[in-house]
BAKE-148469 format. One record per residue: residue number from 1; x, y, z of N, C-alpha, C in turn; residue in three letters. Coordinates in Angstrom, 1 decimal. Example, Ala and Ser with C-alpha at 12.3 -4.5 7.8 and 13.67 -1.06 7.14 Angstrom:
residues 2
(pt 1, (13.2, -5.7, 7.8), (12.3, -4.5, 7.8), (13.2, -3.3, 7.8), "ALA")
(pt 2, (12.8, -2.2, 7.1), (13.7, -1.1, 7.1), (12.9, 0.0, 7.9), "SER")
end
This chain:
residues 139
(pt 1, (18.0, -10.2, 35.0), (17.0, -11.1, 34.5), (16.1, -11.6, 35.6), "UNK")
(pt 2, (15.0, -11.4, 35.2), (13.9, -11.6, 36.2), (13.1, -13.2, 36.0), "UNK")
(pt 3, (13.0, -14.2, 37.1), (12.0, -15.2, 36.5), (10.8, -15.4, 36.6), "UNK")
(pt 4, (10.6, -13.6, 37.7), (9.2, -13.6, 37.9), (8.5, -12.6, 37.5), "UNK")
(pt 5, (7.4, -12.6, 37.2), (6.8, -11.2, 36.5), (4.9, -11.0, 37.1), "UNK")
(pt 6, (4.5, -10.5, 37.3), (3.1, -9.9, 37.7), (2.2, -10.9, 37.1), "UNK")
(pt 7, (2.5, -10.6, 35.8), (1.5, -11.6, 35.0), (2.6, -12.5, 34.2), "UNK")
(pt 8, (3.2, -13.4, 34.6), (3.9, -14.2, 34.0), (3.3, -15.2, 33.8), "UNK")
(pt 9, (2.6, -16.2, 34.7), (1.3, -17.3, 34.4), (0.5, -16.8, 32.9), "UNK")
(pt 10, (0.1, -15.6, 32.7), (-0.6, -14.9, 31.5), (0.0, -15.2, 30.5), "UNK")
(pt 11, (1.0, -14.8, 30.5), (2.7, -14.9, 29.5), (2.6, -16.4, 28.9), "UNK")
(pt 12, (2.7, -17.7, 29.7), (2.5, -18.7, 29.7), (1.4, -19.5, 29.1), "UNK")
(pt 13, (0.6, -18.8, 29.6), (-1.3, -19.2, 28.7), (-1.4, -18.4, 27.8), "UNK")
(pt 14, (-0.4, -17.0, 27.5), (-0.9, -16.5, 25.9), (0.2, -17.5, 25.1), "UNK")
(pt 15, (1.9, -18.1, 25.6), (2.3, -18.7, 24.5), (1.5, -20.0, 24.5), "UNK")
(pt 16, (0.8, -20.4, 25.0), (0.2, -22.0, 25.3), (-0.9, -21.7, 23.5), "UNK")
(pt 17, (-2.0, -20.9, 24.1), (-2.7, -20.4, 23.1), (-2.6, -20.2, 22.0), "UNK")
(pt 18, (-1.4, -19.2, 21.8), (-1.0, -18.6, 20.4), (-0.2, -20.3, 19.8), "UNK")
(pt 19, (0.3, -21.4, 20.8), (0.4, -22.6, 19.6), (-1.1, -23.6, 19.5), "UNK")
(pt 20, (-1.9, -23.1, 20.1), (-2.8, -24.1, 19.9), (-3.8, -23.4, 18.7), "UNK")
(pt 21, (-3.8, -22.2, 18.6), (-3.9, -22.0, 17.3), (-3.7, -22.2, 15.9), "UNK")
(pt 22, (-2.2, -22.0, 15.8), (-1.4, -22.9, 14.8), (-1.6, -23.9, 14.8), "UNK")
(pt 23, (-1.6, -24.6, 15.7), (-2.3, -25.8, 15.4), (-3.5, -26.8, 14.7), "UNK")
(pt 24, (-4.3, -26.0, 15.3), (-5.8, -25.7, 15.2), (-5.8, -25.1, 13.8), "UNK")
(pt 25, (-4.7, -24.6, 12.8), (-4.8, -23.8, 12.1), (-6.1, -22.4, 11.7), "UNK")
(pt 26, (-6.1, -22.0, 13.1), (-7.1, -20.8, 13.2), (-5.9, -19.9, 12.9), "UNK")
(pt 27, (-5.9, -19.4, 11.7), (-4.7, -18.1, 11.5), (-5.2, -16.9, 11.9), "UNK")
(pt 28, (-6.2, -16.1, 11.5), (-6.4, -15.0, 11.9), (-6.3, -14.9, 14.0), "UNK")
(pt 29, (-6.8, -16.2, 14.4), (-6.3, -16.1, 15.9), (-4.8, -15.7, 16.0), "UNK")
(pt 30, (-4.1, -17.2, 15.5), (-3.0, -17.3, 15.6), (-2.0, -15.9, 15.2), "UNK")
(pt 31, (-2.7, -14.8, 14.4), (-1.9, -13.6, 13.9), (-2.1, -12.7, 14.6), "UNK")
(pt 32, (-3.6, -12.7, 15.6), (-3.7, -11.3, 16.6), (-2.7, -11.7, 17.8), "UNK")
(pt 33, (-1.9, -12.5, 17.9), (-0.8, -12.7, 18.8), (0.1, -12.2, 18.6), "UNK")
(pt 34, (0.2, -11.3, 17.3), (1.6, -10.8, 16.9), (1.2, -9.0, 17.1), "UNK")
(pt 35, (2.1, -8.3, 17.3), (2.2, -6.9, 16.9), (2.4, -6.2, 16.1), "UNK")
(pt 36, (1.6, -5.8, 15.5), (1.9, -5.0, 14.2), (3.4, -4.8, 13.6), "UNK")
(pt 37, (4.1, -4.5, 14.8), (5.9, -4.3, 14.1), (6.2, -5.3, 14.2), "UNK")
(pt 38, (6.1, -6.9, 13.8), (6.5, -8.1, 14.7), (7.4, -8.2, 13.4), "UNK")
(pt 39, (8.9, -9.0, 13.5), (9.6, -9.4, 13.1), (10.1, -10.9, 13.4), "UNK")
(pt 40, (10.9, -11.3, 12.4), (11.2, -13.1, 12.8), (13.0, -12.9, 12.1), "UNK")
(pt 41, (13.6, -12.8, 12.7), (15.0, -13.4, 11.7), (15.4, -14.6, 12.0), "UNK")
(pt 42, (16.0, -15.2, 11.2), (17.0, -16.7, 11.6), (18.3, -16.5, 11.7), "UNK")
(pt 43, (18.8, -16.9, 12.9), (20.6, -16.3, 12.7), (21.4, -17.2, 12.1), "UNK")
(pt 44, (22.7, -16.6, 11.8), (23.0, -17.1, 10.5), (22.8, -17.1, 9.1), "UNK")
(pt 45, (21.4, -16.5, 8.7), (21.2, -16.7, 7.5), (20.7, -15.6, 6.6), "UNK")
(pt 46, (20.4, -14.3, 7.4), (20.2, -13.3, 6.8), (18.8, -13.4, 6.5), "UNK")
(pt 47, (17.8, -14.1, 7.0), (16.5, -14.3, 6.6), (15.9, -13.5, 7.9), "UNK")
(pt 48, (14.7, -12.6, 7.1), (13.8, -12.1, 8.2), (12.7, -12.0, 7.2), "UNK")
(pt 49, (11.4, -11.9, 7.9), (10.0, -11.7, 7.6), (9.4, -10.3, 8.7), "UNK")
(pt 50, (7.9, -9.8, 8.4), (7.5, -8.8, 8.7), (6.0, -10.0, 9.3), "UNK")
(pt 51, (4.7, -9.0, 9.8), (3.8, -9.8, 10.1), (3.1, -10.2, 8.6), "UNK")
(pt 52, (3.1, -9.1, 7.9), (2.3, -9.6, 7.0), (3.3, -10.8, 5.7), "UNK")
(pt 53, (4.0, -10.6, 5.9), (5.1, -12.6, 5.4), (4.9, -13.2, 6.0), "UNK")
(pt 54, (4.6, -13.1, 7.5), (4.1, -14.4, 8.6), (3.1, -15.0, 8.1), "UNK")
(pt 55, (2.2, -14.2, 7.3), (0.9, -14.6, 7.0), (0.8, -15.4, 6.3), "UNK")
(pt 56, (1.4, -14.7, 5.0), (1.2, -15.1, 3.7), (2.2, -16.3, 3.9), "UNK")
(pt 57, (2.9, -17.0, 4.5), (3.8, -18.0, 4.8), (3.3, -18.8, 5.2), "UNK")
(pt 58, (2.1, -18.5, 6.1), (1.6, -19.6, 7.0), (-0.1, -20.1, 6.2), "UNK")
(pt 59, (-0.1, -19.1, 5.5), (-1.6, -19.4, 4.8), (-1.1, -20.8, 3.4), "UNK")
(pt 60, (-0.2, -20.0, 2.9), (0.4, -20.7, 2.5), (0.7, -22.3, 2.3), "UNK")
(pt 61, (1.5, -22.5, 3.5), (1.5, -23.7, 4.2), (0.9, -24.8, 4.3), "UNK")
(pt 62, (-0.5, -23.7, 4.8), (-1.7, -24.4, 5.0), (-2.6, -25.1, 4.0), "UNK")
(pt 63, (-2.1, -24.3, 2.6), (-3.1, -24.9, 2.1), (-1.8, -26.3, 0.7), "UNK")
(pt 64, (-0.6, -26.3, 1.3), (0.4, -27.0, 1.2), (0.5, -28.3, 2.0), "UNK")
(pt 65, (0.2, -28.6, 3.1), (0.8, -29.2, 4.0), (-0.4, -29.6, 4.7), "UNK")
(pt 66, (-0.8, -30.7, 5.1), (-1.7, -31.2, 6.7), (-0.7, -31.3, 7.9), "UNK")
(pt 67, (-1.2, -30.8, 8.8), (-0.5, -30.9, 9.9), (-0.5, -32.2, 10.7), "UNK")
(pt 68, (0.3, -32.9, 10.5), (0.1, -34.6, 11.6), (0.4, -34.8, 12.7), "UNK")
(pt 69, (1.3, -33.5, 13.4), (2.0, -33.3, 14.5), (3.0, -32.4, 14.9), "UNK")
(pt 70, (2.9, -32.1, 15.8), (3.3, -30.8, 16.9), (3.6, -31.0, 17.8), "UNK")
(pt 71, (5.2, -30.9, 18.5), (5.6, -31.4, 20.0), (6.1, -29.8, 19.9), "UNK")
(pt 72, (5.5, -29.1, 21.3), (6.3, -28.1, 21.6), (6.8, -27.8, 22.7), "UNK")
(pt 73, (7.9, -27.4, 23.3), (7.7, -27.0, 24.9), (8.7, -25.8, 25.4), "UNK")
(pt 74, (8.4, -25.1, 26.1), (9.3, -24.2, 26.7), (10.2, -24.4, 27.6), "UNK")
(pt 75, (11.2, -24.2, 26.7), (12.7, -25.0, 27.5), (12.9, -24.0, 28.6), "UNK")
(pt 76, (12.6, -22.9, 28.5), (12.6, -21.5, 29.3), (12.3, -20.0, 29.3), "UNK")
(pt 77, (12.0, -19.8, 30.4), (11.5, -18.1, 30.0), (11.7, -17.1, 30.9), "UNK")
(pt 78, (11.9, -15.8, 30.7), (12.3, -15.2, 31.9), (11.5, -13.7, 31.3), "UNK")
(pt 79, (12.1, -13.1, 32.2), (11.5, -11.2, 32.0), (12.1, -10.3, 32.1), "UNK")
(pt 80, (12.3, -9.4, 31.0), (13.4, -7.7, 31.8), (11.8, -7.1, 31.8), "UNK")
(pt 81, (11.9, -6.4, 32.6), (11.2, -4.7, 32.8), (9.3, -5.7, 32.1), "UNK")
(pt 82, (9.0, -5.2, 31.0), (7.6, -5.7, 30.5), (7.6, -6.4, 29.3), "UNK")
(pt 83, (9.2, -6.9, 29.2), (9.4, -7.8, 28.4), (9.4, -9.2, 28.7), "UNK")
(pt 84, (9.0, -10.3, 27.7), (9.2, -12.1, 28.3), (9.7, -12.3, 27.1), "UNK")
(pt 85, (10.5, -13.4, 27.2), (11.3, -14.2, 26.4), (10.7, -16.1, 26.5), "UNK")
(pt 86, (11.0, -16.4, 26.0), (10.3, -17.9, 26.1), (11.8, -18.4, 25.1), "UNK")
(pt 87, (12.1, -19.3, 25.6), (13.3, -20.6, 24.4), (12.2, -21.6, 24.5), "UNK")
(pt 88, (12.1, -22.1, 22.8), (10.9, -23.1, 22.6), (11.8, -24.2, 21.6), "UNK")
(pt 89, (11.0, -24.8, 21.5), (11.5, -26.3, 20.9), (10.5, -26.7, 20.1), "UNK")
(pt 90, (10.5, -27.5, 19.0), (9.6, -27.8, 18.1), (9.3, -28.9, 17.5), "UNK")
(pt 91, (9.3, -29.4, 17.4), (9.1, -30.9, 16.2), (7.7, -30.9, 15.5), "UNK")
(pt 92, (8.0, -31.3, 14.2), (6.7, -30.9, 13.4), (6.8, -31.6, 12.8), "UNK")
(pt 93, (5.6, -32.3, 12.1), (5.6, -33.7, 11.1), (4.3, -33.4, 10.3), "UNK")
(pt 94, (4.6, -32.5, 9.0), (3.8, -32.1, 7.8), (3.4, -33.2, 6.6), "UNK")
(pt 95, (2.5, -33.6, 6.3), (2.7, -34.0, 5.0), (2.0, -33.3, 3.8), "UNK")
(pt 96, (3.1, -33.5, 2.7), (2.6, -32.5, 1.6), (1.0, -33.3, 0.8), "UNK")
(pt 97, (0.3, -32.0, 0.7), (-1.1, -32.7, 0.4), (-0.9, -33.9, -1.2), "UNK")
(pt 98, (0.0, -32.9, -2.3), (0.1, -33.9, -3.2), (1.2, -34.9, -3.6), "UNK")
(pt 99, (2.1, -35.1, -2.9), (3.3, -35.8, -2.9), (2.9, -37.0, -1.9), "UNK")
(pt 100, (2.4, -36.8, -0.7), (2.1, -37.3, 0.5), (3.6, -37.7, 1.2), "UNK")
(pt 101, (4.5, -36.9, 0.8), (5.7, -37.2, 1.3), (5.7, -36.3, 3.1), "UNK")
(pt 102, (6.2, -37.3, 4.1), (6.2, -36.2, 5.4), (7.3, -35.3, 5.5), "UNK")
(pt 103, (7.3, -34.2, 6.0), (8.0, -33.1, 6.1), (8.3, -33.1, 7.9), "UNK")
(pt 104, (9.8, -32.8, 8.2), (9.7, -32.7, 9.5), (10.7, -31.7, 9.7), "UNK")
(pt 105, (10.5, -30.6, 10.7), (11.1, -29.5, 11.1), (11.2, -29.2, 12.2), "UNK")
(pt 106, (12.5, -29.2, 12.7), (12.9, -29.6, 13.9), (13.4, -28.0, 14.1), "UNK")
(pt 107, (13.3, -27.0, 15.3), (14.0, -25.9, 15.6), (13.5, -25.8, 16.7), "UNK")
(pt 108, (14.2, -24.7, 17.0), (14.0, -23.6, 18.5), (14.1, -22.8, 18.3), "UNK")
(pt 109, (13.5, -21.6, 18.5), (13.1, -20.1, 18.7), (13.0, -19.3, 20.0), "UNK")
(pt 110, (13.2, -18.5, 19.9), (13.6, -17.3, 21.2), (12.4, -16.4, 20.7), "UNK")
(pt 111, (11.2, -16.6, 21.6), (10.0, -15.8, 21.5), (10.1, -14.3, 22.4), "UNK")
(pt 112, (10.3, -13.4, 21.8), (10.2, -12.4, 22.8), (8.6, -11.2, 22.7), "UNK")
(pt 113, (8.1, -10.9, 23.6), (6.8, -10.3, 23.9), (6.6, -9.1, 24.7), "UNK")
(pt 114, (5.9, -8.0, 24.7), (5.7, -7.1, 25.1), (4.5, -7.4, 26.1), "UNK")
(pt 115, (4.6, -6.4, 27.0), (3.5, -6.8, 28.2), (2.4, -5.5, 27.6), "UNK")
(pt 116, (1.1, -5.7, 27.5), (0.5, -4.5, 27.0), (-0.3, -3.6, 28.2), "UNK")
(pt 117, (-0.1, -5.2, 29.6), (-0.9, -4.1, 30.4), (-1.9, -5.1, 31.0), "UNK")
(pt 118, (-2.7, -5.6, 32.3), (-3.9, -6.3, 32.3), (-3.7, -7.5, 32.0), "UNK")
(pt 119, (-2.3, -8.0, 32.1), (-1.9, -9.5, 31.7), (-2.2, -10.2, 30.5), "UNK")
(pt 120, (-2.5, -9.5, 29.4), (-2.2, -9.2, 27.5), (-0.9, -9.4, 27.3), "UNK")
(pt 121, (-0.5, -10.3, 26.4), (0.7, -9.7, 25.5), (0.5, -9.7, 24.2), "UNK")
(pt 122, (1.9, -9.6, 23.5), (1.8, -9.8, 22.1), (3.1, -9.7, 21.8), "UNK")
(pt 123, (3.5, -10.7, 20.6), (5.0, -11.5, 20.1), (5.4, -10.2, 19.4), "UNK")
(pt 124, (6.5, -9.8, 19.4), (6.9, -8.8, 19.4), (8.6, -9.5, 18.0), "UNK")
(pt 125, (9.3, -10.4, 18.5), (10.1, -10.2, 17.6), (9.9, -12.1, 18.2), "UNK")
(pt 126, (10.4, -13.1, 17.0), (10.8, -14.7, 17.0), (12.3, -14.7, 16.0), "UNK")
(pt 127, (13.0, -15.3, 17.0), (14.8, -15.4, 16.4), (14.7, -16.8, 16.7), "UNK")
(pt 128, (14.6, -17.5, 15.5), (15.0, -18.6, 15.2), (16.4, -19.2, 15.4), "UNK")
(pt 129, (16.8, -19.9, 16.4), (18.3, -19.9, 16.8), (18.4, -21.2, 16.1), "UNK")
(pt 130, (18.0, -22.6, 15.9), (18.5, -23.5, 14.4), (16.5, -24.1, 13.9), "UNK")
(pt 131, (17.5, -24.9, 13.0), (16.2, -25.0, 12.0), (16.9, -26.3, 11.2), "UNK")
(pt 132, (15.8, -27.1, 11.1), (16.3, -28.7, 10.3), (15.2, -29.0, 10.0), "UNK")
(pt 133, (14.8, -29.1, 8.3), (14.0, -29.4, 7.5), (14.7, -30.6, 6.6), "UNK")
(pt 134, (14.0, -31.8, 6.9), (14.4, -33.2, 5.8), (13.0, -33.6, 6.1), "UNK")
(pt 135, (12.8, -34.5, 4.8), (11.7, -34.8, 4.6), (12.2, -36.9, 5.1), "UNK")
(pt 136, (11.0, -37.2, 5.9), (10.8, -38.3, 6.4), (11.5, -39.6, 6.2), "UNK")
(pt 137, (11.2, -39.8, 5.0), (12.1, -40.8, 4.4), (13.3, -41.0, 3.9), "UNK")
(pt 138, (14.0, -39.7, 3.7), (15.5, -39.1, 3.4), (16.1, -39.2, 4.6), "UNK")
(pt 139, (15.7, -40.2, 5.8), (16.9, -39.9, 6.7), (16.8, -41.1, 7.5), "UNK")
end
């Protein structure tokens, strides 16, 4: 396991990016971050998605939910060969547009990315390692 890589700084400014998109809810940005073969499973639960479910998930969402907040950070990241990994952390505070009830989802994810070359990458597979969805006032 490597903690240094050529373009690892890049690595760092494409995951910085690829959340300030989401954010920003620019999706078509936020989806040229992914690789055509990109996958997501959650362990544990037998759930996986493709890029094009990422989409339709997130478009979704969007037109579901206002975003009120986003705390993310990289707990860690490292490199084999032209591969990075990132462990991320999450907190998110949605509210549903017609309920107005807040939504909050708490997880971490293991971002892993391909190096394309010229300090580019692109998300290649997201393994959701936990996940906690309760809505605001239920807790």
């Amino acid at each position: 396991m490597a903690r240094q890589h050529a373009h690892g700084a890049e690595f760092i400014e494409f995951i910085n990016e690829t959340q300030q998109a989401y954010e920003s809810r620019r999706l078509e940005d936020y989806l040229a971050s992914f690789s055509p073969d990109y996958c997501t499973v959650q362990l544990h639960t037998g759930f996986h998605e493709d890029l094009d479910q990422l989409g339709a998930k997130i478009a979704a969402d969007i037109q579901k939910y206002d975003l009120l907040s986003m705390q993310f950070s990289i707990l860690d990241h490292w490199f084999t060969g032209e591969t990075a990994y990132a462990h991320m952390s999450y907190l998110t505070r949605l509210r549903h547009k017609d309920s107005q009830r807040v939504l909050i989802d708490e997880r971490q994810n293991l971002i892993v990315a391909n190096h394309l070359g010229a300090g580019a990458w692109a998300i290649v597979a997201k393994i959701t390692l936990s996940a906690d969805n309760y809505f605001e006032s239920e807790r």
